[in-house]
N, C-alpha and C positions, 0 to 999 in steps of 0.2 A: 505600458505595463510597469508596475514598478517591482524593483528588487529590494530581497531584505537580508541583510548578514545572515553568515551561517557561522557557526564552528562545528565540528565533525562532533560528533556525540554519539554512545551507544546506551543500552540499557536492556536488562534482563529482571524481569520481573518475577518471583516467584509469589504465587498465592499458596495461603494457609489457609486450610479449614476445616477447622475441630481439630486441630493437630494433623491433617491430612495434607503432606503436600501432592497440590497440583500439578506443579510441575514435573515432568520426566525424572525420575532417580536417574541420579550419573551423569543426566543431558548434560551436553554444552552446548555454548551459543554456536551455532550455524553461520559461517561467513560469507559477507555479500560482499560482493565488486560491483557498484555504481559505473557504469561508463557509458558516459555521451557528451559530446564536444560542448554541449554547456549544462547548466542544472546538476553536474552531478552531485559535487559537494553540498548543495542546497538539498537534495535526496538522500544523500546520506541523512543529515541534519536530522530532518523532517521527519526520516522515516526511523529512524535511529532512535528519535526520543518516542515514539509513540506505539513502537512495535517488541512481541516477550521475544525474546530467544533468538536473537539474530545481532550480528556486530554489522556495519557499515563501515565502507572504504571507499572512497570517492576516486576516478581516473579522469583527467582530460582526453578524450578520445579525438584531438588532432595528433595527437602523440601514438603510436600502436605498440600498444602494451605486450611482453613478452609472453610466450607462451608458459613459459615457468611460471612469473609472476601467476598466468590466470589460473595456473594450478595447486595453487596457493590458498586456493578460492573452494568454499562450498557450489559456488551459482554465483552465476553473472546477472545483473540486471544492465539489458541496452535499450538504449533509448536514443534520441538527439532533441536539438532544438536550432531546428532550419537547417540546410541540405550542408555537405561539407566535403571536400576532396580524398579526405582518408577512408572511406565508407570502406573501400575495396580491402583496404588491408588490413582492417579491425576486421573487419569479416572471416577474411580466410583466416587469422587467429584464434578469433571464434570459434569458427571451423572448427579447424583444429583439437581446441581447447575440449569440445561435445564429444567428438567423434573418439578423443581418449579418455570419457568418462564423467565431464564437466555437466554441469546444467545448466540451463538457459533460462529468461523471462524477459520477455519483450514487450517493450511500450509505446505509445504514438509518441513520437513522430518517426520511427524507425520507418515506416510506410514510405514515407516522402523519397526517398532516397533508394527504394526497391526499384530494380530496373522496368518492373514493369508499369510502371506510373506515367501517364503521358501529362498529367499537368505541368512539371516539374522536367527539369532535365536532368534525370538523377545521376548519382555514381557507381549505385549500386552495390550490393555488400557481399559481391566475391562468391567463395563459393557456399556460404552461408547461406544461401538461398534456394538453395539444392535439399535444403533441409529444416528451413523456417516454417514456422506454424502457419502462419496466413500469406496469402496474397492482397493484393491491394484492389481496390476496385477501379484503376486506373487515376482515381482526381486523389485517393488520401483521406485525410482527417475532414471532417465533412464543417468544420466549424458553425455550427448549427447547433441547436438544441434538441436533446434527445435521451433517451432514457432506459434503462432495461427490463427488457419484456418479462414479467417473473412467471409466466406461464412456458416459455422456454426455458428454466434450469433445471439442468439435471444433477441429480445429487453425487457427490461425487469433495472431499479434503477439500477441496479450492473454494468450495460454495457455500462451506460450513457457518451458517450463521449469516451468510449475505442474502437480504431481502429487496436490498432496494439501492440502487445506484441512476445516478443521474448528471448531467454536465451540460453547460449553457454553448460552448464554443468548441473542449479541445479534445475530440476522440472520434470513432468509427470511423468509416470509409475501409474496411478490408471486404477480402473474399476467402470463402472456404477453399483448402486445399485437399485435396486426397491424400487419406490416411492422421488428416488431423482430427479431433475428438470435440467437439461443440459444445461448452457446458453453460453458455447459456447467450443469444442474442440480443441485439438490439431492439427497440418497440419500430423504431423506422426504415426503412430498405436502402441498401448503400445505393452507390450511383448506377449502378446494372439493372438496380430494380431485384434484384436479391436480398435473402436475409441477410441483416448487415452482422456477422460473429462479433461479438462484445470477448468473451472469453473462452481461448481452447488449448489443447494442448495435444503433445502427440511424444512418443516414446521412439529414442533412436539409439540400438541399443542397450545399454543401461543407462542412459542420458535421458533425463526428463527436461522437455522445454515445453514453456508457458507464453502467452498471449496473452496479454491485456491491451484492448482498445479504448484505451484512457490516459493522457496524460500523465506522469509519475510527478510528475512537479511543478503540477496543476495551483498546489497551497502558494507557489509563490509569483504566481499571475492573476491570483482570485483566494478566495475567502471560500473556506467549506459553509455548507449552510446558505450561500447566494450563491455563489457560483458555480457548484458541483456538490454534489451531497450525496446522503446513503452511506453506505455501507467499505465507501473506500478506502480504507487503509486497511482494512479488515481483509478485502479480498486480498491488496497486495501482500499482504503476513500472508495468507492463508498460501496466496502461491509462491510466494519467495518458499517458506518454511515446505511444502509437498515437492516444489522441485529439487529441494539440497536434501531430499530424502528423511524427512521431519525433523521437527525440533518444539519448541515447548508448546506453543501452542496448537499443533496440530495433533502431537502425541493425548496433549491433555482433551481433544473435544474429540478423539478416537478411541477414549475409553468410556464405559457404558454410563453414559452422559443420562441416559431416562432412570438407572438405579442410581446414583448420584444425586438429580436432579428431586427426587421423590424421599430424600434423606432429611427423617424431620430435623435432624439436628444443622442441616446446612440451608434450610430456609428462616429460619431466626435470625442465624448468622447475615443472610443476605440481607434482610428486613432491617438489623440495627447498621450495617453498614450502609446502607441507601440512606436510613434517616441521618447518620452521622455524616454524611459527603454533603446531605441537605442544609443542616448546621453550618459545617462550612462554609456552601454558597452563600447562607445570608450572612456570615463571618465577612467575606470577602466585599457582598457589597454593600454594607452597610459603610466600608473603610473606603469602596470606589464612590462612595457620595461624599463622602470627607473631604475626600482628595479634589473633586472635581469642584468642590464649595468652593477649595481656597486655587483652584482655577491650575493646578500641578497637570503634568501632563503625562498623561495616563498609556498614551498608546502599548508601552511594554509589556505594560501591568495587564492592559486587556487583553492583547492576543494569548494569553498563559490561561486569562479566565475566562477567553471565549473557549478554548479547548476542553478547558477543565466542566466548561458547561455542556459541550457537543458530547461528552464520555458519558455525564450523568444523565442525557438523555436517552443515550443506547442502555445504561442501566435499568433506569426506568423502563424502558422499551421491552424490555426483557427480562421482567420480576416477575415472569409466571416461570423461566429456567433460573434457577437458583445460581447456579453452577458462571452462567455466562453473565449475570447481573451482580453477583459479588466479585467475577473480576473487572468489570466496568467501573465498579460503586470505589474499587481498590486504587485503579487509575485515575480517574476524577479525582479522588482524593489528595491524591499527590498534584495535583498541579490546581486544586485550592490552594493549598498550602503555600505552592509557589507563588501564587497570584497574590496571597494575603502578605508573604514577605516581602514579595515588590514594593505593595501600597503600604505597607507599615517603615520601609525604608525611605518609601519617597515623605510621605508625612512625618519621619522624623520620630 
């Protein structure tokens, strides 16, 4: 597997249109706590430049973070990457953290290390478990290929706009718990021979905690588009942003998106913005054929324009919603531009 630098980075995105903003009046960014004993600072990163209305903060989770600190916090995002001795005590922190009002969202490979997993000799994560969204289906992340069933989602802020998600190796393996909420499974059956929960959630409290059975930090073990695709960054906003009780994008695709959406004046707008990101693209590789003539080495340059091109395909994908494709067409846009600055700085 290979790694690739990070520096922390956030970004808040506001769209305009017609002079209408999208974004929340008043919002402010929504704060996340990344924490798992690796990958975090790389999810911060990752998730920071690609996602509206949320800040990132990355934790090493061999360290156990203060309870104050976490309260510091909108939502926690926990995760790991391979089993770790501190499980226990992140956990009852965690605990903790919910239980006076925190939020939660949980991603693979938190499994691995649930006490009830017999693959694995786990550590288990305290008394956090007393109140976690899923159980495991005893083996974990099923490292297989697999995909989500779309005749299981049920509608509901987390699901808004995800149609399609899929992964070659690193996700599923849980089980349903009582009193968690299913909002949409897997197409294949965990190890039980049950539906394998892709995504759910459950209310403790006033604390909202989330499940995703998917890798968080998936982009830096694989390529979207070969190694996992659909709709993923998308759900994780959609759930990060519903459990810290909204923020811009989820306020924005909660207001009445079909009269919006049917606004003659915001489908022009979407239509000259798709053709103007389209411009770009071929701006961008016209200069990536330049580059590669006189034999320069591009790799930087391309993961900006492979991104910039995965945005304007969800654009495209979604030019019958006005509304969801001129903010697609608005982020593509921006990371043409960064791809085209790369290749004009590398070519001098």
């Amino acid at each position: 597997m290979r790694k690739r630098g990070v520096m922390a980075t956030a970004m808040f995105v506001m769209l305009v249109v017609c002079g209408l903003l999208i974004a929340p009046l008043g919002a402010q960014n929504k704060s996340v706590l990344v924490l798992s004993n690796r990958d975090a600072d790389f999810v911060a990163s990752d998730f920071g430049s690609k996602m509206t209305g949320l800040t990132f903060s990355s934790w090493d989770a061999d360290t156990t973070p203060s309870l104050s600190y976490l309260q510091t916090f909108d939502v926690v995002l926990l995760f790991e990457n391979s089993t770790f001795s501190n499980t226990p005590n992140v956990g009852d922190v965690v605990y903790s953290y919910v239980m006076g009002g925190g939020n939660l969202v949980i991603g693979t490979f938190y499994e691995q290390d649930r006490s009830d997993i017999t693959k694995y000799t786990p550590n288990g994560w305290g008394n956090l478990e007393t109140i976690d969204v899923f159980a495991t289906d005893t083996q974990g992340c099923k490292y297989a290929a697999d995909s989500m069933n779309t005749s299981t989602i049920v509608s509901h802020p987390i699901m808004n706009g995800v149609s399609s998600l899929w992964f070659n190796n690193y996700g599923g393996g849980n089980a349903v718990k009582s009193g968690t909420t299913v909002l949409a499974y897997l197409t294949n059956p965990n190890y039980l021979g049950n539906p394998d929960p892709l995504v759910g959630y459950r209310i403790v409290g006033s604390s909202r905690l989330v499940h995703i059975g998917i890798f968080p930090a998936y982009e830096d073990y694989g390529n979207i588009n070969a190694d996992f695709g659909g709709d993923f960054y998308m759900l994780w906003e959609n759930a990060l942003c519903w459990a810290a009780g909204g923020c811009a994008i989820e306020e924005r695709e909660t207001q009445p998106i079909q009269r919006r959406a049917n606004s003659p004046s915001i489908l022009p707008l979407a239509n000259t913005n798709l053709s103007q990101t389209h411009d770009l693209m071929t701006q961008a590789d016209d200069l990536l054929s330049q580059a590669k003539a006189k034999n320069l080495d591009t790799v930087a340059c391309m993961k900006t324009l492979d991104e910039a091109k995965s945005l304007y395909e969800l654009a495209r994908k979604f030019k019958n919603s006005p509304v969801t494709a001129n903010y697609f067409a608005l982020k593509s846009q921006e990371k043409f531009k960064q791809a085209i600055d790369c290749l004009k700085a590398l070519l001098g």
